[in-house]
C-alpha positions in Angstrom: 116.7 76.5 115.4 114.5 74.2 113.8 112.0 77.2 113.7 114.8 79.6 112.2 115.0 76.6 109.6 111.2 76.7 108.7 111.3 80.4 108.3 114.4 81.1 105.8 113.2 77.7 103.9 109.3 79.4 103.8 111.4 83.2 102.5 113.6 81.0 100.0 110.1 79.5 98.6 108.3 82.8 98.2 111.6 84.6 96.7 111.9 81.0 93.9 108.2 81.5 92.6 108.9 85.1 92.6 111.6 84.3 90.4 110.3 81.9 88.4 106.8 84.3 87.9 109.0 87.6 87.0 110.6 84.7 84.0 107.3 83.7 82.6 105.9 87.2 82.1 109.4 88.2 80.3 109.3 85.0 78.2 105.8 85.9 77.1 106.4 89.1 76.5 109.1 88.8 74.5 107.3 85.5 72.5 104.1 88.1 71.6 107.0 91.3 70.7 108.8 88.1 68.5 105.4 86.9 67.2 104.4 90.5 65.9 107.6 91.0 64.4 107.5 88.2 62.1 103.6 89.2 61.4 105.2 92.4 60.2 107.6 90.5 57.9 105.0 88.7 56.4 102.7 91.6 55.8 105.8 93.5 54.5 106.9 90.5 52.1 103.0 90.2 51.0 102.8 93.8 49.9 106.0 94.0 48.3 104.5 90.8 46.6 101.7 92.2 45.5 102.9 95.4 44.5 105.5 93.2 42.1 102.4 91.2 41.1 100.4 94.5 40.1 103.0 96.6 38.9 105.9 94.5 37.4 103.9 91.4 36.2 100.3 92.9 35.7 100.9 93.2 31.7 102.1 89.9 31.5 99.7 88.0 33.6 96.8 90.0 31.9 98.1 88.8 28.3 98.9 85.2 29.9 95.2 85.1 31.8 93.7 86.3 28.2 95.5 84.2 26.0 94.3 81.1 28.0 90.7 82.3 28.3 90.4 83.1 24.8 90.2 80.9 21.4 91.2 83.1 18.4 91.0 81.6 15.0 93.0 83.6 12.2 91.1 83.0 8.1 92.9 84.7 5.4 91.8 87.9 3.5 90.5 88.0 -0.2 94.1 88.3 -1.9 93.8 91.1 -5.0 92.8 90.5 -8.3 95.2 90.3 -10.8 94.2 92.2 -14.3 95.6 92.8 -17.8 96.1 95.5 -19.6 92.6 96.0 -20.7 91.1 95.7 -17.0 88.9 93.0 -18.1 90.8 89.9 -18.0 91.0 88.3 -14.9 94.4 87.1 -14.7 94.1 85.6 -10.8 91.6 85.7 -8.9 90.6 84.3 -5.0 88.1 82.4 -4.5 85.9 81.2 -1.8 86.6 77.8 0.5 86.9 76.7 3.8 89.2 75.9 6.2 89.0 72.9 8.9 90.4 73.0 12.4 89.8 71.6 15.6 90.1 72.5 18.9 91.0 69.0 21.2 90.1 70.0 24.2 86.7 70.5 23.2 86.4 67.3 21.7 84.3 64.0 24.0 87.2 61.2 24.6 84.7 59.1 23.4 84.4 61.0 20.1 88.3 61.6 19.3 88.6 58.4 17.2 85.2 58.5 15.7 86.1 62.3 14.4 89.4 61.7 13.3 88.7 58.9 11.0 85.8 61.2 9.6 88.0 63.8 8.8 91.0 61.3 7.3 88.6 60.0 5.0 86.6 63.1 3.8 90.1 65.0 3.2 92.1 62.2 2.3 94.4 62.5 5.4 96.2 60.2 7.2 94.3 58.5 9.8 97.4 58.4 12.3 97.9 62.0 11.8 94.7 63.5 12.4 94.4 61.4 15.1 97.4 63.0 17.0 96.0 66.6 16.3 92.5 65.5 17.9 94.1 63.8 20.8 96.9 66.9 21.8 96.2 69.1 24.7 96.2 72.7 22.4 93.9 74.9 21.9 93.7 74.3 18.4 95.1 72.2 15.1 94.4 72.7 11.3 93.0 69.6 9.7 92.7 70.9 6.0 92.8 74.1 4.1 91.0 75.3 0.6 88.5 72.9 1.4 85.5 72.6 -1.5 82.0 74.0 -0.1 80.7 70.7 -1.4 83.0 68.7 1.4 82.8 71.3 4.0 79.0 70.7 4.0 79.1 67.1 4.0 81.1 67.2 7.5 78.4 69.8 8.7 75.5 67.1 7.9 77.6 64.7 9.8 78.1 66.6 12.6 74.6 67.3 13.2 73.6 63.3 12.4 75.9 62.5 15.1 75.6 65.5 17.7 79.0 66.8 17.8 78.4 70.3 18.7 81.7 71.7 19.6 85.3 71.5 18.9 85.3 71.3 15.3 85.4 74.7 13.4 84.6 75.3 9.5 86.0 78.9 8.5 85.9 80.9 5.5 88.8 81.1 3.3 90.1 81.4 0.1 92.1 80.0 -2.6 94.2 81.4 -5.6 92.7 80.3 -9.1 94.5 81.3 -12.2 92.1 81.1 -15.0 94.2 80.8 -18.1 96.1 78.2 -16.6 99.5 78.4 -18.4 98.9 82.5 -19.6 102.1 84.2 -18.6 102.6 81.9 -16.3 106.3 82.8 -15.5 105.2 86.4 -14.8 102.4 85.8 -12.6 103.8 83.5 -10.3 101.8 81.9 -7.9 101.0 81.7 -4.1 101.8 79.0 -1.3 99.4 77.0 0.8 99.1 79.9 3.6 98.0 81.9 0.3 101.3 84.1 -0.3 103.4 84.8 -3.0 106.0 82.8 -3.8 107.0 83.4 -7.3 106.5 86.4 -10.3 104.2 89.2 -9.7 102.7 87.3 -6.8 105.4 87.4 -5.0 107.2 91.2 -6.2 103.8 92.4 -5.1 103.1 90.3 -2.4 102.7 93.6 0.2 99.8 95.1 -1.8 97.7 91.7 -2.8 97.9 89.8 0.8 96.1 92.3 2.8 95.0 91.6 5.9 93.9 88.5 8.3 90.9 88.2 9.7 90.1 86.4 13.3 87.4 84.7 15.1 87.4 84.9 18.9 85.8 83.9 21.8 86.2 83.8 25.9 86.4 80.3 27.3 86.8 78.5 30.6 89.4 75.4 31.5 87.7 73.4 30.1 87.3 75.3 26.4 83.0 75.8 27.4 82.3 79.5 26.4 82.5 82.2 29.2 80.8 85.0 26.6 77.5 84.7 26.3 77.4 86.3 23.0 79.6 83.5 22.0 82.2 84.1 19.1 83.6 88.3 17.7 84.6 88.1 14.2 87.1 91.0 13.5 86.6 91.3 9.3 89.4 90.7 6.8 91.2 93.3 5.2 91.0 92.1 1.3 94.8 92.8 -0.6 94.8 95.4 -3.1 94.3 94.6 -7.0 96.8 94.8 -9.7 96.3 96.0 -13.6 99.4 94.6 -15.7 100.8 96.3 -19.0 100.6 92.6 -20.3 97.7 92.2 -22.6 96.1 88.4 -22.5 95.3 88.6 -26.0 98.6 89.7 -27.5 100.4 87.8 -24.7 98.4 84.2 -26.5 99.7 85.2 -29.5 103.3 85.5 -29.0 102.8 81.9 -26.9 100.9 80.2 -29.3 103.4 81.2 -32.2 107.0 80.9 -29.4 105.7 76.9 -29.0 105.3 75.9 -32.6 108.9 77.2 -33.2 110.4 76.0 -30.7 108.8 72.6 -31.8 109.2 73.2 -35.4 112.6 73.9 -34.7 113.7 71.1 -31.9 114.7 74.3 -29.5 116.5 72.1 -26.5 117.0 75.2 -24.2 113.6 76.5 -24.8 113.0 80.1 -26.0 111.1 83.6 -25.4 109.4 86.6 -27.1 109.1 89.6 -25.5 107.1 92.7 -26.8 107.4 96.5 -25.6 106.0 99.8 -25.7 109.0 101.6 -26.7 106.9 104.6 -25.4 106.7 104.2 -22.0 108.2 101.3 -21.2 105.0 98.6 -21.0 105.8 94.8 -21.4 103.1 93.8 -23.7 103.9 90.1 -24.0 106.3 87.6 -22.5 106.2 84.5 -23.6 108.9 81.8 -22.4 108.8 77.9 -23.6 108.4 75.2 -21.8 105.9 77.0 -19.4 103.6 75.1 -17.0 99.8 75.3 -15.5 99.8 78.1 -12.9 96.5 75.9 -11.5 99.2 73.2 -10.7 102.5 74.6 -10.6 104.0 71.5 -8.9 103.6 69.0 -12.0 106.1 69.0 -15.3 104.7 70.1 -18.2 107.5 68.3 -20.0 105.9 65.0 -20.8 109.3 63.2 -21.0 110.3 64.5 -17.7 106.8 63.7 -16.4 106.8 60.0 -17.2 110.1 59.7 -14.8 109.1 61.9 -12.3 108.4 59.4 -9.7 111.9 58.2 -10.0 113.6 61.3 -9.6 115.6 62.0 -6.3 113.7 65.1 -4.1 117.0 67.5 -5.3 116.2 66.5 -8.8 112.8 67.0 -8.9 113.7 70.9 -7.5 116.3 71.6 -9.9 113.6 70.6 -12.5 110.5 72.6 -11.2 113.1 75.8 -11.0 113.7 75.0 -15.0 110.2 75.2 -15.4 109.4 78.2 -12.9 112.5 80.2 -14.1 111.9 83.8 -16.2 114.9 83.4 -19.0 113.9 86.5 -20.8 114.7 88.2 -17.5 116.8 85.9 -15.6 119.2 84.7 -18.3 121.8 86.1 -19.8 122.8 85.5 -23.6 125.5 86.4 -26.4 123.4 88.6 -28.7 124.9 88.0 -31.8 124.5 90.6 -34.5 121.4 92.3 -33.2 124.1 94.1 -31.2 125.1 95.6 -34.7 122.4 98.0 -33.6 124.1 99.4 -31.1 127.4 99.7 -32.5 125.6 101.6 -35.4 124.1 104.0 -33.2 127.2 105.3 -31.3 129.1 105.2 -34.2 125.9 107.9 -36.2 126.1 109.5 -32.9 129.9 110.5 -32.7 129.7 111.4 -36.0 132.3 108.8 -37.3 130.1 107.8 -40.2 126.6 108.1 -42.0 124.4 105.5 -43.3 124.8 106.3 -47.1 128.5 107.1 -48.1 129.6 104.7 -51.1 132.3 102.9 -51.0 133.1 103.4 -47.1 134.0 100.2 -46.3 135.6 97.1 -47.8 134.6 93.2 -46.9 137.9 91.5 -47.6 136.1 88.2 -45.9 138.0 89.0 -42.6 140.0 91.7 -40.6 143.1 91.2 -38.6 143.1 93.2 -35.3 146.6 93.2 -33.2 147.3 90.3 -35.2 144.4 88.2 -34.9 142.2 87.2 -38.1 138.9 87.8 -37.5 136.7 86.3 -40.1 133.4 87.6 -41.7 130.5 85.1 -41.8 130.3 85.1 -45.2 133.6 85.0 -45.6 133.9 82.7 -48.9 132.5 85.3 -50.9 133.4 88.5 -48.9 130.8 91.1 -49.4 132.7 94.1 -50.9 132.8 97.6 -51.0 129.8 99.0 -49.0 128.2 101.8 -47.2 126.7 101.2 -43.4 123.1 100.6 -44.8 125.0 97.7 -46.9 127.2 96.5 -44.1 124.1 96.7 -41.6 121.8 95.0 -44.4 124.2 92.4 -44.9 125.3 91.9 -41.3 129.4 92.3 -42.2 131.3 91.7 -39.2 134.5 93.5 -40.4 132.5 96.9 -40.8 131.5 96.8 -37.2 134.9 95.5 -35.7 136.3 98.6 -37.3 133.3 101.2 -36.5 134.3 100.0 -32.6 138.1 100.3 -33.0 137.5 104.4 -34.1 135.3 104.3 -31.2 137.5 103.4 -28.4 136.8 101.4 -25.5 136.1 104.1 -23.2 133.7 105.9 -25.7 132.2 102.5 -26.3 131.8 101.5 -22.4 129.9 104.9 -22.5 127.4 103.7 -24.8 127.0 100.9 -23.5 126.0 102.5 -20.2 123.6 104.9 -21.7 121.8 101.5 -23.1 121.6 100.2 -20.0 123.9 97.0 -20.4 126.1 97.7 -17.8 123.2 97.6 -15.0 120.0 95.3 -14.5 116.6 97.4 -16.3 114.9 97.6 -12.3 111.8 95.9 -14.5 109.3 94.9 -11.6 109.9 91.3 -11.5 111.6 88.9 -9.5 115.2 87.7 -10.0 116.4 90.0 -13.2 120.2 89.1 -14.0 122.6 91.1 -14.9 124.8 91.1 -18.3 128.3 89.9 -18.4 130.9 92.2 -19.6 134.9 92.5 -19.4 135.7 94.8 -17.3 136.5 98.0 -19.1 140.3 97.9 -18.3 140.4 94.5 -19.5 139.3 95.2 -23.0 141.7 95.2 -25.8 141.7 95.5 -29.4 140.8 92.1 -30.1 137.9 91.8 -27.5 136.0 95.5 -28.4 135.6 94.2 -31.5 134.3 91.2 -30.6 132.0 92.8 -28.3 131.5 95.5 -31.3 129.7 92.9 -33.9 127.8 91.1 -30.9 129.8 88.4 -29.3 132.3 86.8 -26.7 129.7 89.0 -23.8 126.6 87.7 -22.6 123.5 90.8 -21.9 119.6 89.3 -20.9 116.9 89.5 -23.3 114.7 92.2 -21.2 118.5 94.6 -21.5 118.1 94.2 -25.1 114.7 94.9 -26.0 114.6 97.8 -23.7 118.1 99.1 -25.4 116.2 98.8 -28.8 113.7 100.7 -27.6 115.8 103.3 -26.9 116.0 103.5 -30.5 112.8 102.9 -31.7 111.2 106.2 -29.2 113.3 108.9 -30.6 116.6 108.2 -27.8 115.1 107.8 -24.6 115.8 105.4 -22.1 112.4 104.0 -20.5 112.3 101.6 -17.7 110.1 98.6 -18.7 107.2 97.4 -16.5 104.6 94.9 -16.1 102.2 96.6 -13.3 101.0 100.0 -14.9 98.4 100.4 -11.7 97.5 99.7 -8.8 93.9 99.7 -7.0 92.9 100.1 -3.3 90.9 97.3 -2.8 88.7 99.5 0.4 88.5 103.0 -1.9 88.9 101.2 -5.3 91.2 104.1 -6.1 93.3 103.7 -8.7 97.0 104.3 -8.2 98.7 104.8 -11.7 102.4 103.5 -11.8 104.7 106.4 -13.2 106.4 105.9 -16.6 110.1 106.1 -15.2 112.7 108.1 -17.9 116.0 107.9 -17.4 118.5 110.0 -19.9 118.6 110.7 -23.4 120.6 107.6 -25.2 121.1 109.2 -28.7 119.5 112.3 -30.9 116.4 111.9 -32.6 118.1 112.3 -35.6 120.7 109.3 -35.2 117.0 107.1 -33.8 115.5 108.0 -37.3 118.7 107.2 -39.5 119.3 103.6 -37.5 115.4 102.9 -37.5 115.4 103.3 -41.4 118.4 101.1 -41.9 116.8 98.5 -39.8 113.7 98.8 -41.9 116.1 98.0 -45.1 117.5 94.7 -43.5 114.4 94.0 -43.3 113.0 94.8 -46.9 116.5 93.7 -49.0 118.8 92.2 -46.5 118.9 89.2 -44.0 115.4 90.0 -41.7 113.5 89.5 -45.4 110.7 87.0 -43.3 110.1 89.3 -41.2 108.3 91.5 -43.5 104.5 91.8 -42.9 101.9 92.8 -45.6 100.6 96.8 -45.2 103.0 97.8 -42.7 107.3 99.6 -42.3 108.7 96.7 -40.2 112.1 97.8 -38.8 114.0 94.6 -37.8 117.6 92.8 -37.3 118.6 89.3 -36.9 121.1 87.5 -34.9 122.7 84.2 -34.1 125.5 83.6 -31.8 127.3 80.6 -30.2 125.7 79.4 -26.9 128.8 79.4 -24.9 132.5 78.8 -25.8 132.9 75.4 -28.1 129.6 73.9 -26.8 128.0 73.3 -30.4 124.8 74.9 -29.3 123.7 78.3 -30.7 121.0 81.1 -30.1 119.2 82.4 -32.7 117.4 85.6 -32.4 115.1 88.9 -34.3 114.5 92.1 -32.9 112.1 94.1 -34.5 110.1 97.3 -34.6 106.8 98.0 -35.9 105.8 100.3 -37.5 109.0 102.1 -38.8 106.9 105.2 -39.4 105.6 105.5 -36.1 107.0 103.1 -33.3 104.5 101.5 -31.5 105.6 97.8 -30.7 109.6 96.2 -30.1 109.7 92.5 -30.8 112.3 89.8 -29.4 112.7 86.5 -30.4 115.2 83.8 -28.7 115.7 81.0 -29.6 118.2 78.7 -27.6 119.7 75.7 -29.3 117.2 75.6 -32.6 118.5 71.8 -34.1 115.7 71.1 -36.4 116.2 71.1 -40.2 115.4 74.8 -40.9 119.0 75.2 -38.9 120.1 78.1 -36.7 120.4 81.3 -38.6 118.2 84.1 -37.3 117.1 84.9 -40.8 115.3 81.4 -41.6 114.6 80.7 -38.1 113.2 83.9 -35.8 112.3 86.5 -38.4 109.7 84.4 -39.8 108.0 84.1 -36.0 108.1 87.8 -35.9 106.3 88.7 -39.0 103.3 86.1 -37.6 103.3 87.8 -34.3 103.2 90.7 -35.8 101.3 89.9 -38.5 98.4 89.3 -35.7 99.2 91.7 -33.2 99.4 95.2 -35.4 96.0 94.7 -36.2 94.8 94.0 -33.0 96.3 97.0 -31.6 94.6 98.7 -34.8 98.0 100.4 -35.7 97.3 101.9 -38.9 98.7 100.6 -42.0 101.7 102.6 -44.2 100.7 104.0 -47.2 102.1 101.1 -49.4 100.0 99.1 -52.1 100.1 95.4 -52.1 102.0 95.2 -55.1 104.7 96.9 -53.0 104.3 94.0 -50.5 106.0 90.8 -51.3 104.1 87.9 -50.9 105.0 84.7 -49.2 105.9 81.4 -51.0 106.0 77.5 -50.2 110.0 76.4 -50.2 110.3 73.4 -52.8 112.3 70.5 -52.9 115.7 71.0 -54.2 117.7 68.2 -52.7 119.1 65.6 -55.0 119.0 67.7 -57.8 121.7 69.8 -59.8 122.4 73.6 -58.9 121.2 74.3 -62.4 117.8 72.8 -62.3 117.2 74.3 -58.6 117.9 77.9 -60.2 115.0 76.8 -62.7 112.8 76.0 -59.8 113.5 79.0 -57.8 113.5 81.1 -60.2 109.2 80.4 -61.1 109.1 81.1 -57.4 110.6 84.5 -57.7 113.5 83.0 -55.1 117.0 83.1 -55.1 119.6 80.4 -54.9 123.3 80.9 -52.4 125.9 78.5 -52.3 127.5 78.4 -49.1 131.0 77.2 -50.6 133.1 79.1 -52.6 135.5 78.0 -54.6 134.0 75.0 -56.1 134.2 74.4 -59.9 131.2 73.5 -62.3 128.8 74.7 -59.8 125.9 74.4 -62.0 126.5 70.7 -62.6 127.0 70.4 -58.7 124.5 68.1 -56.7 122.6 70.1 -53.6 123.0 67.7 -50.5 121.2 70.3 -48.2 119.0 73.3 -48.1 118.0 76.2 -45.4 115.1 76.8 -45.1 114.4 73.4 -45.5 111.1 72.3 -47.9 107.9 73.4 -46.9 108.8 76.4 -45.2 106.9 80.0 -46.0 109.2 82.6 -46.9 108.7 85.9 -48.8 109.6 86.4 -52.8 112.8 87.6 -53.5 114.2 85.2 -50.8 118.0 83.2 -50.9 118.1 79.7 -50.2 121.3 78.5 -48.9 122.6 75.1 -50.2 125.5 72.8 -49.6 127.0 71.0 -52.7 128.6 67.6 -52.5 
């Protein structure tokens, strides 16, 4: 038995290892078929990885890869040359400075503090600042632009004395330089520190003049050491493209140089402008506004008073101030025209054939009208002026002629008018922020307000509408968009581009242009535009004043003029905005007299031949005496040597001859022509 035992324990043994050595090989095998599988997985993942890697993120690792190996450094192109109208005068102009950056990383730690107090005190930085930009982890930081060649070689001496090869850069750049200074300043504009346009032409224009950027590049490692050997690519600048105004410098000085002593002269509060036109085709000559400021420093008052509390005014104030000063009112502003708009009236009426500009006796100045039962005074009202023809009435500036030339009009014939002038919509002159004019809308419009609107006021229409309306007149009929850029040239071909002269519709006939230009030229000669007379030459011409608003004490005072009568070549427009000084506010003693010394200067500039008229023909200008204090009778003594008339404003008064003068407009001293009236008061 025992032996029976030994054998089935010895078969149980071999069958266990058996067993146990079928188990092992299974487990293996199955570890290895386990092991491969997740090898496969892995692969799998990693090509699926790398095909994400190569086909879905290439582009954008490439770009992140080269953006990090690569130091680009942007400099500004040459921005275009601004021109006059001649093509000689250099209006703005770039010119050549540097620019300072720095690139930190390239910078020693041991240097960082030593550089940044360099570059503080050379530009006049803040030591703190610069300090930060030197000490960041970027790639690179601008320390100072528009540097002076004189500075930007001083820091290169000093970065050779003290062997501080890399991490500071000293680029080519360029800054704007205006070198009239104050010249037209409100139609230029001027440019921002990254060099664009922020105001005026620079900024209408601001796609052609910019041009291009320019960049400096080169391949570097970590650690900002170059990885090119040929070290930095320069791709070149594209310069902007110049500019050639209509505005001519010369006759542009003259028009400021006589705007500023009127509005001095006169104690203008609001400021004023002239504008002159090429009634032709549409060319801004001149635009002068008052107060201006330097273009060169755009950022300082030119108002002295204003200046000397600057540094107390709040950060709002200072803006609303430096907007006064940047702000185009011959374009922006809108004003009440007064009875320059008599014009216009005058026109429509010649063109409908509702009257002519000779028939005696036509009308009748009663000293007022009454329209749907409201009293509507002339100005001369005291002494009304009678029976008259439209030459009179226009001569004498009668409101109740032109109250009822507009009531036979009709609003909706009138609205029509006034939309062939161009009031009704902005001119589309190329310049930034025109306004628009301010009008009832024609539904609105009763008897009482068309002829309000038909002798020049309770509307408000922009200086720029105006002249170019008048110059509707002035070129036979035809409406002509103004413009200040006449060309334009490619800065890489130098190709000139001329700007077209844009037409728009015929306003009136040449027929009714020629009958309103002569009556205009009669104000001028006998009637209320007398100063604006200049020696040798047909001056066409009508004067205005207006109320400044409703009840507000202030007025405007204004002349629009053409020149010559016989062959228009020039439109004048003087504004005057709250005149207060002692020669008052009537357009007649205060604008005309600027026009005929603009004109006086500029028709002979422009070598506009003179009209066949002698000089005896020509009145000639006398000195204004002293008649204050004395009696009416011994002023018409005085007056009389001068060849000058005498007008008392009063009517009504008895023993007028015996009556004292208490005031007088012009005032003394004032130039006017012979054959002038002098307004007095009595006590």
């Amino acid at each position: 038995m025992s032996n029976i035992k030994k054998m089935k324990k010895k078969f149980k043994k071999k069958d266990k290892f058996k067993l146990v050595k079928k188990t092992g090989v299974i487990t293996r095998k199955k570890r290895l078929r386990n092991m491969i599988f997740v090898i496969l997985l892995i692969m799998i993942g990693l090509v699926i990885r790398i095909g994400w890697i190569q086909f879905k993120m290439g582009n954008w690792l490439q770009e992140m890869a080269y953006s990090q190996q690569t130091l680009e450094r942007a400099f500004n192109p040459k921005r275009g040359t601004i021109y006059d109208a001649t093509g000689e005068k250099i209006l703005a102009v770039s010119a050549s400075t540097q620019s300072i950056t720095v690139n930190p990383v390239n910078i020693k730690n041991e240097d960082k503090e030593k550089v940044a107090r360099k570059l503080s005190e050379l530009f006049e930085l803040n030591y703190d600042a610069v300090l930060k930009k030197v000490s960041k982890k970027s790639s690179i930081e601008t320390i100072a632009k528009k540097v002076d060649k004189e500075k930007a070689d001083e820091l290169r001496i000093w970065l050779n004395q003290n062997n501080i090869t890399t991490g500071i850069n000293i680029d080519v750049d360029t800054k704007r330089y205006y070198p009239y200074n104050t010249l037209a300043a409100q139609i230029i504009g001027f440019c921002g520190s990254d060099n664009q346009g922020l105001m005026g032409i620079e900024a209408k224009y601001e796609n052609e003049l910019k041009g291009s950027s320019g960049s400096i590049v080169k391949l570097t490692d970590a650690k900002g050491s170059n990885l090119d050997e040929e070290g930095e690519q320069y791709v070149d600048a594209i310069d902007g493209n110049d500019l050639i105004l209509s505005i001519d410098a010369t006759i542009q000085g003259i028009a400021e140089k006589y705007l500023e002593e009127a509005c001095i002269d006169n104690v203008c509060t609001d400021g004023g402008n002239i504008i002159i036109m090429n009634p032709n085709n549409g060319d801004i000559l001149a635009m002068a506004g008052y107060p201006s400021y330097n273009l060169n420093n755009p950022y300082k008052p030119s108002d002295s008073e204003i200046l000397s509390k600057w540094d107390s005014l709040s950060k709002e104030e200072k803006s609303v101030e430096m907007q006064k000063m940047w702000r185009n009112k011959a374009i922006s502003d809108a004003y009440e025209p007064g009875s320059t708009f008599k014009l216009i009236t005058s026109s429509a009426a010649l063109e409908e054939g509702i009257t002519d500009t000779d028939n005696p006796g036509e009308f009748c100045c009663t000293g007022s009208i009454t329209i749907a039962g409201v009293r509507i005074k002339c100005w001369r009202y005291y002494r009304p002026h009678g029976s008259e023809s439209l030459r009179e009435a226009l001569m004498n500036s009668c409101n109740p002629v032109f109250i009822g030339l507009g009531q036979k009009l009709g609003v909706k014939t009138y609205y029509s008018y006034l939309n062939k002038f161009g009031f009704l919509n902005k001119t589309g002159i190329d310049l930034q922020g025109e306004g628009g004019s301010i009008f009832l809308a024609e539904d609105k419009v009763g008897p009482v307000e068309l002829g309000t609107i038909a002798f020049g006021q309770r509307f408000e229409v922009t200086p720029i509408q105006m002249i170019t309306a008048v110059s509707s007149i002035a070129n036979g009929g035809t409406y002509v968009v103004p413009r200040v850029v006449k060309g334009i040239v490619n800065s890489q071909t130098g190709e000139v581009k001329n700007i077209e002269v844009q037409k728009k519709d015929t306003v009136i006939s040449k027929q009714t242009s020629e009958k309103v230009l002569n009556m205009m030229e009669t104000v001028v000669s006998q009637g209320t535009g007398k100063n604006a007379q200049v020696k040798g030459y047909s001056i066409g011409g009508k004067t205005g004043t207006s109320e400044d608003g409703v009840n507000t004490g202030k007025y405007v005072t204004s002349f629009v003029g053409v020149a010559p009568v016989s062959n228009p070549q020039l439109v004048i427009l003087i504004t005057l905005y709250n005149p207060t000084g002692e020669g008052g506010h009537q357009g007649g003693g205060v604008a005309a007299p600027i026009g005929s010394q603009v004109l006086g200067e500029v028709l002979p500039y422009l070598e506009v031949n003179k009209d066949n008229e002698s000089e005896e023909d020509i009145k000639s200008k006398v000195v204004v005496p002293n008649i204050e204090e004395i009696t009416v009778a011994e002023a018409k003594k005085i007056l009389k040597e001068l060849n000058l008339n005498i007008e008392v404003s009063e009517d009504g008064l008895e023993n007028i001859e015996e009556r004292i003068i208490t005031e007088q407009i012009p005032v003394s001293g004032v130039e006017v022509f012979e054959g002038s009236s002098i307004i007095v008061k009595l006590e």
